[in-house]
DSSP file (Angstrom, degrees, kcal/mol; ACC not computed):
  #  RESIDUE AA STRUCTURE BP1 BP2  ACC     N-H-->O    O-->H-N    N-H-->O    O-->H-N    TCO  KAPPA ALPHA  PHI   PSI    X-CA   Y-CA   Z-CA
    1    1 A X              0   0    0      0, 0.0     0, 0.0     0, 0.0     0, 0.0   0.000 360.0 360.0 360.0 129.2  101.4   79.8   59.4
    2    2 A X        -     0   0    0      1,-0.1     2,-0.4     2,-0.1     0, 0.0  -0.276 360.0-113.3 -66.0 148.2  100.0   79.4   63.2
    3    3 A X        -     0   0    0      1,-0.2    -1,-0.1     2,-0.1     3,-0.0  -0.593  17.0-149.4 -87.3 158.9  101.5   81.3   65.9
    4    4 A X  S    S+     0   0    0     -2,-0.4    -1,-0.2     1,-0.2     4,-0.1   0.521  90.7  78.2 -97.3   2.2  103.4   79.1   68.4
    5    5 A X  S    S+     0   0    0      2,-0.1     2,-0.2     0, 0.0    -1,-0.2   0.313  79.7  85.1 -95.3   5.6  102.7   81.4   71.1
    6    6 A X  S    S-     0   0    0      2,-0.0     2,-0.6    -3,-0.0    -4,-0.0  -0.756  82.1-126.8 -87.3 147.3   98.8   79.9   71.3
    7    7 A X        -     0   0    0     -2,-0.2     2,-0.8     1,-0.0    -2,-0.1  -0.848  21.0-122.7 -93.0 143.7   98.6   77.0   73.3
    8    8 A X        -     0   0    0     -2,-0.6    -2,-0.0    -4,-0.1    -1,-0.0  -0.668  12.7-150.2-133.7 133.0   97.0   74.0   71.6
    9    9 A X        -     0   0    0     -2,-0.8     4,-0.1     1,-0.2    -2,-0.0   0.070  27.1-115.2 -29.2 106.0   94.0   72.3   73.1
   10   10 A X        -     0   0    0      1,-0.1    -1,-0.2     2,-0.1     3,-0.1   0.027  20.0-122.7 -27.7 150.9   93.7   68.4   72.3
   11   11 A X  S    S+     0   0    0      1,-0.2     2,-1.2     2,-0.0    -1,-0.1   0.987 104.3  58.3 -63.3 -45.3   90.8   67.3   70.2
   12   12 A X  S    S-     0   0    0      2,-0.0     2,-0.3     0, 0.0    -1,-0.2  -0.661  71.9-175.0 -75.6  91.9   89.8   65.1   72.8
   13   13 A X        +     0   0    0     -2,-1.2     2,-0.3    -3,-0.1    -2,-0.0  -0.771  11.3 174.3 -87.5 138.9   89.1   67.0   76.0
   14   14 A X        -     0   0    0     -2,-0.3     2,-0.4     3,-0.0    -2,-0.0  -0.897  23.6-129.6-129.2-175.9   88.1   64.7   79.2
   15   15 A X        -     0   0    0     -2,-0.3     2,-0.2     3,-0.0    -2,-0.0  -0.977  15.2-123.4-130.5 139.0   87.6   65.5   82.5
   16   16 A X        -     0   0    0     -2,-0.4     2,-0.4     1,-0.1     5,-0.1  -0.386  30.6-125.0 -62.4 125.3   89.1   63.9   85.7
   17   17 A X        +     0   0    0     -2,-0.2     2,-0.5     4,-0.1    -1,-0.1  -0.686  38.7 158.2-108.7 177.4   87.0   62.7   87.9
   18   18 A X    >>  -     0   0    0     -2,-0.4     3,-2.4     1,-0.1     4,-2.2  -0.997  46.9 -97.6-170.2 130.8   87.1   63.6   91.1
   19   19 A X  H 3> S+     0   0    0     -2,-0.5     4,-1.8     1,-0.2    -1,-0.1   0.756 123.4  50.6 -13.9 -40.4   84.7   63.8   94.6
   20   20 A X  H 34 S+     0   0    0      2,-0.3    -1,-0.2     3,-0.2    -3,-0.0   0.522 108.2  45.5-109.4  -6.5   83.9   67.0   94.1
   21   21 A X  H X> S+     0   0    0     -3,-2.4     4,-3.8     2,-0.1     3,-1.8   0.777 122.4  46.2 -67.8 -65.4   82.7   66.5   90.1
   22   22 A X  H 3X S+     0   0    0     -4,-2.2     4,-1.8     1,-0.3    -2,-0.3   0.862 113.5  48.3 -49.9 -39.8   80.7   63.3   91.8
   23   23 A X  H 3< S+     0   0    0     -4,-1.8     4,-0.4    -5,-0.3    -1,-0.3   0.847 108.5  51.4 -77.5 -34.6   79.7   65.6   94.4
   24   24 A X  H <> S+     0   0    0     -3,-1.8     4,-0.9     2,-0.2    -1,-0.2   0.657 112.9  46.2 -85.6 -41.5   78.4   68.4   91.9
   25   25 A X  H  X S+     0   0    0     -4,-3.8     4,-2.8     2,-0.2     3,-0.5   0.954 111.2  50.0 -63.8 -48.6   76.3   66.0   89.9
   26   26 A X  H  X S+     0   0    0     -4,-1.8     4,-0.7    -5,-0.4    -2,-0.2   0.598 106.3  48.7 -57.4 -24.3   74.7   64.4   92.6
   27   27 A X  H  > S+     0   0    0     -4,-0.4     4,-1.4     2,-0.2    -1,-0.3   0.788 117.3  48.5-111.3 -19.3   73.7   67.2   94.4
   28   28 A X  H  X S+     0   0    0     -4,-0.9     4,-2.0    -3,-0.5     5,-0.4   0.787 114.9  53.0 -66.2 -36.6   71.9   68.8   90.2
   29   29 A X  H  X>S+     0   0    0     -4,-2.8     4,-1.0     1,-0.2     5,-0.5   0.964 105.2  41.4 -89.8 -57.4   70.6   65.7   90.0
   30   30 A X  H  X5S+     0   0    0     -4,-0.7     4,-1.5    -5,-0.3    -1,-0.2   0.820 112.5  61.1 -46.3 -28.1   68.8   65.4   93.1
   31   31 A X  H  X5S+     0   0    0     -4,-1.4     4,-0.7     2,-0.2     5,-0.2   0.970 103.5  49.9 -23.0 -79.7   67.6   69.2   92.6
   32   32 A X  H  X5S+     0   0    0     -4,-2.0     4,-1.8     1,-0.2     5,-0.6   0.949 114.2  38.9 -56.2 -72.2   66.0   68.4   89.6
   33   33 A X  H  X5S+     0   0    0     -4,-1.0     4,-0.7    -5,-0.4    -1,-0.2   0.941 120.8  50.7 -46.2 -38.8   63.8   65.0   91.2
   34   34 A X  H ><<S+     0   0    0     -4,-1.5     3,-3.8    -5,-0.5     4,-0.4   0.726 115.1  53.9 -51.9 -94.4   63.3   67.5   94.8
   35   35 A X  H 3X S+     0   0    0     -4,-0.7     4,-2.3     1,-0.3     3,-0.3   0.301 114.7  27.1  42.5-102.6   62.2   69.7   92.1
   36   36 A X  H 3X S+     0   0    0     -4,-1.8     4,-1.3     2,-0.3    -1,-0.3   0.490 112.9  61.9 -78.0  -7.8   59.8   67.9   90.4
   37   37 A X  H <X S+     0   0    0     -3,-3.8     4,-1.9    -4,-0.7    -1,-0.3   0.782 106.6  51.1 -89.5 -16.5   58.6   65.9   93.1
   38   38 A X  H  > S+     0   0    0     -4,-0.4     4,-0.7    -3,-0.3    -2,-0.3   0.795 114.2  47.3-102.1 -18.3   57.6   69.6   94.8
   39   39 A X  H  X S+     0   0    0     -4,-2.3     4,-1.9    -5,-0.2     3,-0.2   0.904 113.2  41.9 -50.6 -53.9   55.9   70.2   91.5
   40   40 A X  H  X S+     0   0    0     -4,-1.3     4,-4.9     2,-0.2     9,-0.2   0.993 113.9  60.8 -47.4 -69.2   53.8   66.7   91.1
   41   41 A X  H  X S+     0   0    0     -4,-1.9     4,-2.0    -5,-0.2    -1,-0.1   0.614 102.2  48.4 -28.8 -45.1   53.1   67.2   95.0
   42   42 A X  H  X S+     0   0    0     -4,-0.7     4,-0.8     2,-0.2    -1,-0.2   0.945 113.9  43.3 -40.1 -85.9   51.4   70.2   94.5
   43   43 A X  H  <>S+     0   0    0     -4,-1.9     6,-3.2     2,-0.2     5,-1.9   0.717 111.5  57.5 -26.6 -41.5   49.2   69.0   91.7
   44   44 A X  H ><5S+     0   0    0     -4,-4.9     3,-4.8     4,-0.3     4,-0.3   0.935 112.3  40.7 -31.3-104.5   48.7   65.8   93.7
   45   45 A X  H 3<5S+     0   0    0     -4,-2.0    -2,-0.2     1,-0.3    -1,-0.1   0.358 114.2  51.7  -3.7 -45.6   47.4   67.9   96.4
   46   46 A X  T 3<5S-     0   0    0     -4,-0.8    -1,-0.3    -3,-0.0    -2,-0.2   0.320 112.1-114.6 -84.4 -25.9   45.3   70.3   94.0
   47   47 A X  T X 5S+     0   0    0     -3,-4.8     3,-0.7    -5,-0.1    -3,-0.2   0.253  91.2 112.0  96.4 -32.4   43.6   67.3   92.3
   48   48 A X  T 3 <S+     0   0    0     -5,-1.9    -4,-0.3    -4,-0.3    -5,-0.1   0.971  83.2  26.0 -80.0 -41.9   45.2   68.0   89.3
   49   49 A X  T >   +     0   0    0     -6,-3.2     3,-5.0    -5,-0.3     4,-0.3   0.150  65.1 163.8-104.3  33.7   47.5   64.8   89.2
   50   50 A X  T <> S+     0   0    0     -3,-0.7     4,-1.2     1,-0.3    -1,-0.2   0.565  72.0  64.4 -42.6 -18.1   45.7   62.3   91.2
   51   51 A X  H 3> S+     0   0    0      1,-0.1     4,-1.0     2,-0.1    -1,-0.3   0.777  95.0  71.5 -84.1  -6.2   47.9   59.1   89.9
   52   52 A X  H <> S+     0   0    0     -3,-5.0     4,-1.3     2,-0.1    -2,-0.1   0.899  98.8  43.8 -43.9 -49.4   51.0   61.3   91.9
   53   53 A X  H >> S+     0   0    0     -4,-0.3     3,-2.4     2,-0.2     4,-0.9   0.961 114.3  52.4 -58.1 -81.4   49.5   60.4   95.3
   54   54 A X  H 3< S+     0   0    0     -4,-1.2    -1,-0.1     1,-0.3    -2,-0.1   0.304 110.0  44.7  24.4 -74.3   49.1   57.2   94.1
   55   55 A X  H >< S+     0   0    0     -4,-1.0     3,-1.1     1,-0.2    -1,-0.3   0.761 111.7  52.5 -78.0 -66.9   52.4   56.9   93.1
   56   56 A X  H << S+     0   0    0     -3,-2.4    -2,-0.2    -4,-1.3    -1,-0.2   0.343  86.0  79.1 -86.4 -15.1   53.8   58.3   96.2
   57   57 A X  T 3<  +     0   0    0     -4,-0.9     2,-0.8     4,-0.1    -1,-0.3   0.745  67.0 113.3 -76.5 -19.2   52.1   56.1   99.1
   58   58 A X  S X> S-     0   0    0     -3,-1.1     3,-3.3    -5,-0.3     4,-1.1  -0.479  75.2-140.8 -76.7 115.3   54.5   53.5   98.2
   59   59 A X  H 3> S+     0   0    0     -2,-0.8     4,-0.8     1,-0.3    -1,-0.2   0.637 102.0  56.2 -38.8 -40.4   56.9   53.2  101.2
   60   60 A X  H 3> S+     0   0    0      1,-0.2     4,-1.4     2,-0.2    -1,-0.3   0.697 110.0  43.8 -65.6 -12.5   60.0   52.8   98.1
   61   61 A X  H <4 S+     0   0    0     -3,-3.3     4,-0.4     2,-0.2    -2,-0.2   0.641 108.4  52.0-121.6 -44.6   59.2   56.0   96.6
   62   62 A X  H  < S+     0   0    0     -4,-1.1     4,-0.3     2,-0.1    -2,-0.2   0.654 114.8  52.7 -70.0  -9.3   58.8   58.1  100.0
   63   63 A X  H >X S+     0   0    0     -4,-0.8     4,-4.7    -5,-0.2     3,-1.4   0.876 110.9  41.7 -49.6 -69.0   62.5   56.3  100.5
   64   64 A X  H 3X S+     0   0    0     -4,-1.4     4,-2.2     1,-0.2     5,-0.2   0.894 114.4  50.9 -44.1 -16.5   63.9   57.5   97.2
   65   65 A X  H 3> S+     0   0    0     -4,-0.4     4,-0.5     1,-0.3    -1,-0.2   0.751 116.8  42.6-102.7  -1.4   62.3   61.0   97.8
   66   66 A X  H <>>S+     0   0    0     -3,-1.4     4,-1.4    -4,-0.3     5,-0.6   0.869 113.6  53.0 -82.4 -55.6   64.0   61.0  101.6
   67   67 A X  H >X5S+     0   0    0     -4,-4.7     4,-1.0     1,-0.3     3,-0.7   0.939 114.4  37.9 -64.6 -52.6   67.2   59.7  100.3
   68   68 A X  H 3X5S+     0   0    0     -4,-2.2     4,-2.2    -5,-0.5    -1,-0.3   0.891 112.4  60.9 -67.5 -35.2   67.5   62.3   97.8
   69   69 A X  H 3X5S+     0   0    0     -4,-0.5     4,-0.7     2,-0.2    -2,-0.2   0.783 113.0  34.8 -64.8 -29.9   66.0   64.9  100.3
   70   70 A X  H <X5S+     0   0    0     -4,-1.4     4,-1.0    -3,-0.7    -1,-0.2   0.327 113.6  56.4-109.1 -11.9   69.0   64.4  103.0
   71   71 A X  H  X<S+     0   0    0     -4,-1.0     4,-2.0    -5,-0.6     5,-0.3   0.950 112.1  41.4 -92.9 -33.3   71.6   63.9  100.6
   72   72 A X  H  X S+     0   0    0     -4,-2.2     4,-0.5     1,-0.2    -2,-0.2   0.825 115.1  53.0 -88.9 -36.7   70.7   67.4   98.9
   73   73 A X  H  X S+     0   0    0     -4,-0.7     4,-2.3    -5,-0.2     3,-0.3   0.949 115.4  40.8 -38.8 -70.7   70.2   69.1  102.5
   74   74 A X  H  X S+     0   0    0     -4,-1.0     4,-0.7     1,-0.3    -2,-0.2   0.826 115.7  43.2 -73.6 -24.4   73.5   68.0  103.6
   75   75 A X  H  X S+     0   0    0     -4,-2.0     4,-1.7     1,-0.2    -1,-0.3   0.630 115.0  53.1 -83.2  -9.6   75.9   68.5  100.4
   76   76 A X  H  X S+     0   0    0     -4,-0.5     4,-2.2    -3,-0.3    -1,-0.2   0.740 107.0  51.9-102.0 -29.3   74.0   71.8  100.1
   77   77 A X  H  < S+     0   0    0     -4,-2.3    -2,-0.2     2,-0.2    -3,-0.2   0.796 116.5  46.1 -68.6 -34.7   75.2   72.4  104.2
   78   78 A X  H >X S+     0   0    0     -4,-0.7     4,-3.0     1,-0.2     3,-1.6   0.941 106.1  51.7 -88.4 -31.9   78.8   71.5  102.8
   79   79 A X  H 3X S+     0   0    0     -4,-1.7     4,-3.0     1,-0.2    -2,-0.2   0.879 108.5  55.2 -53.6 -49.6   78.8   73.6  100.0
   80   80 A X  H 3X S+     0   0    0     -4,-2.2     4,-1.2     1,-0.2    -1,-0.2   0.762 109.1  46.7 -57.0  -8.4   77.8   76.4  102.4
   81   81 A X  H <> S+     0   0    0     -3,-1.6     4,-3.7     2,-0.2     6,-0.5   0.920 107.0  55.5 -87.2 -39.5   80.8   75.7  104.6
   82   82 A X  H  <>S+     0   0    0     -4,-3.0     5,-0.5     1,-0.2     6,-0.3   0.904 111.7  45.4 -71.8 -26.3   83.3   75.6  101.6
   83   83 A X  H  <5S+     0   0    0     -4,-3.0    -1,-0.2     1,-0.2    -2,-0.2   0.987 129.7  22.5 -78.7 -39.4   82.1   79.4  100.3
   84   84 A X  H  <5S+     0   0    0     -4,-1.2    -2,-0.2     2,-0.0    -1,-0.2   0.625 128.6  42.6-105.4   0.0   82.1   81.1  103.7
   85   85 A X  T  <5S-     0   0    0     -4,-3.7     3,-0.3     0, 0.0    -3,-0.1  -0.042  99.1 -79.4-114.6-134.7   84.5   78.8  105.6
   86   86 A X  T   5S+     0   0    0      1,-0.2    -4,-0.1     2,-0.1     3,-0.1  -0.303  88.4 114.3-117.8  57.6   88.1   76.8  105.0
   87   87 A X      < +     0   0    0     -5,-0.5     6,-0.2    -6,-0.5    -5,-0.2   0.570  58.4  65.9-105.6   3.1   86.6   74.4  103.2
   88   88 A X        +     0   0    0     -6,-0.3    -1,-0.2    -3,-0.3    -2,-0.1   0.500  67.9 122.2 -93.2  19.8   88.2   75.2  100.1
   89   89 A X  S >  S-     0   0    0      1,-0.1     3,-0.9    -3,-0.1     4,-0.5  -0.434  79.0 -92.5 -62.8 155.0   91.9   74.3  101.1
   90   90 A X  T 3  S+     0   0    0      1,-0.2    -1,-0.1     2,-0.1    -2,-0.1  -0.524 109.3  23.4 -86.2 139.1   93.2   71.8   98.8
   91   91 A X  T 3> S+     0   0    0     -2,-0.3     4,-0.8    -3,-0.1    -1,-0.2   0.432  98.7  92.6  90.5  -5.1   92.7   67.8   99.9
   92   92 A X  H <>  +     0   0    0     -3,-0.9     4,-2.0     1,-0.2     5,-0.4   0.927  68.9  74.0 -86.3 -37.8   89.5   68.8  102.3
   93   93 A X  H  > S+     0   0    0     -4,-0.5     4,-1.2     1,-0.2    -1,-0.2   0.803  97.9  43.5 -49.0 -45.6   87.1   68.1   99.2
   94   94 A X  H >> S+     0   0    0      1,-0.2     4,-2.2     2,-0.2     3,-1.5   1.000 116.5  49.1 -60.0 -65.4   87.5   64.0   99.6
   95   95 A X  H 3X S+     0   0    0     -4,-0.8     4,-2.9     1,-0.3     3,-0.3   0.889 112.6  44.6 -41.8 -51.8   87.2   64.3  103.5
   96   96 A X  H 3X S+     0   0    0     -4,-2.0     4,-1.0     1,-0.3    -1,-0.3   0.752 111.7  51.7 -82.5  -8.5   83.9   66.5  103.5
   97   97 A X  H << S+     0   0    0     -3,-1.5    -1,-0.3    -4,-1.2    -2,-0.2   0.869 108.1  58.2 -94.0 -33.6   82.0   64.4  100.6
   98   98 A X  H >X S+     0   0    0     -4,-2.2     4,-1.8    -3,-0.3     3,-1.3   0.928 108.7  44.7 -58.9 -45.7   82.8   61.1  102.9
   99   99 A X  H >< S+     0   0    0     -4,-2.9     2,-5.9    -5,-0.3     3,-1.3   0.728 103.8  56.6 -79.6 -77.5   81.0   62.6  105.6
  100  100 A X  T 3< S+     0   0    0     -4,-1.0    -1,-0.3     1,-0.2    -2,-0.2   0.458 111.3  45.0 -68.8  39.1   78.3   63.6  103.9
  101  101 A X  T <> S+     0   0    0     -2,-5.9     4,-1.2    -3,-1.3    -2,-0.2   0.826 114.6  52.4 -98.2 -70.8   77.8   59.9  102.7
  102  102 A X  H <X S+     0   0    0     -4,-1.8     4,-3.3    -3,-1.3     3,-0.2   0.912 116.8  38.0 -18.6 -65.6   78.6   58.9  106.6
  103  103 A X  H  4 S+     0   0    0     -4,-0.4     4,-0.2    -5,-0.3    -1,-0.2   0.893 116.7  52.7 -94.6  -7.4   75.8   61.3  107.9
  104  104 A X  H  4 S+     0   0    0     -5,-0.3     3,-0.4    -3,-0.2    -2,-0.2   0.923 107.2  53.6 -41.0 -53.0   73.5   60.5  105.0
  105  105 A X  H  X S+     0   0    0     -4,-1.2     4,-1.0     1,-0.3     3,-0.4   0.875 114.6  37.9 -22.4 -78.8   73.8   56.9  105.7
  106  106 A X  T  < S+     0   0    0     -4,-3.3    -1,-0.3     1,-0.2    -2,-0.2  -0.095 109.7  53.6-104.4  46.1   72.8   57.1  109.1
  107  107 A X  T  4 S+     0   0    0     -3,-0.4    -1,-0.2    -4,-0.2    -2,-0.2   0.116 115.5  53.0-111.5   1.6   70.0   59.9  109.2
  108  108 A X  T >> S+     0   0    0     -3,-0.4     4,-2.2     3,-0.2     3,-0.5   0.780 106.2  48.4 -87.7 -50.0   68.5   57.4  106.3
  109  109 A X  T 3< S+     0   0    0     -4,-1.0     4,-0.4     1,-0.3    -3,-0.2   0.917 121.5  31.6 -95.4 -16.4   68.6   54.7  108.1
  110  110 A X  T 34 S+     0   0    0      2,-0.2    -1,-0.3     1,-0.2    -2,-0.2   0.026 117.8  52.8-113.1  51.3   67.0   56.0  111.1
  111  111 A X  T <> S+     0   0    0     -3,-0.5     4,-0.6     2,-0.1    -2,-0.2   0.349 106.6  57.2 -87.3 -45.3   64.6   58.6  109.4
  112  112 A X  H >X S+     0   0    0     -4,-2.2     4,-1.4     2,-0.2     3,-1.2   0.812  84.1  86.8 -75.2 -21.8   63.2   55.5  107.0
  113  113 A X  H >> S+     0   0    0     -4,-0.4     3,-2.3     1,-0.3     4,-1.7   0.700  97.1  39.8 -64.9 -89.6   62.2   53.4  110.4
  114  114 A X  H 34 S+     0   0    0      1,-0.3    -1,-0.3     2,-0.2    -2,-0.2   0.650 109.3  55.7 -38.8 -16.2   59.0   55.3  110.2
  115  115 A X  H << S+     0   0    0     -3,-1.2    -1,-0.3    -4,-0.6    -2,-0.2   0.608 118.9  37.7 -82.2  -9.5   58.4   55.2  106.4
  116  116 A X  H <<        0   0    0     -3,-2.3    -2,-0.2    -4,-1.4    -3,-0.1   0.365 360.0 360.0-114.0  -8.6   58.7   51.4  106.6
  117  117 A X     <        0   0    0     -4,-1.7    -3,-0.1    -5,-0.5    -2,-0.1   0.610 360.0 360.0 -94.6 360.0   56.8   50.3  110.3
């Protein structure tokens, strides 16, 4: 006979989602492409991977690799505030992931005027 003083777990666990999951992907997934774009780059550079350059003079592909570069910058700037500051109060999490979408936004769009003239 089971004790009743266990709790038990649904089969089906999900997970809520939530800014601060969205925020938490976004900023692994953008890692991993900084990541591997500072691996390719390197080899580029080196010789080793010449279809990387290639790859990488096209004005959409130095976008993506900006856009990923300032969103990872900035969420990695909020993350620093919420361990050493009061950014872990409960309710802040929505506010700080809108701005850094807000100052993503506009450091994109005027950082990209020179990747596109």
């Amino acid at each position: 006979m089971p004790r009743k003083d266990l709790y038990v777990y649904p089969k089906k666990v999900s997970y809520r989602k939530h800014t601060g999951m969205v925020a938490w992907l976004l900023h692994r997934i953008t890692g991993v492409i900084l990541g591997l774009y500072l691996i390719f780059h390197i080899l580029g550079k080196a010789g080793v991977a010449e279809w990387f350059t290639s790859i990488t003079a096209n004005a959409g592909v130095r976008a993506v690799v900006f856009l990923t570069f300032i969103y990872h910058a900035f969420n990695g700037f909020r993350i620093v505030l919420i361990d050493f500051g009061n950014g872990a109060e409960k309710g802040v999490f929505a506010k700080q992931f809108m701005v850094v979408i807000f100052l993503v936004i506009v450091v994109f769009i005027i950082g990209a005027i020179p990747i596109f003239s």
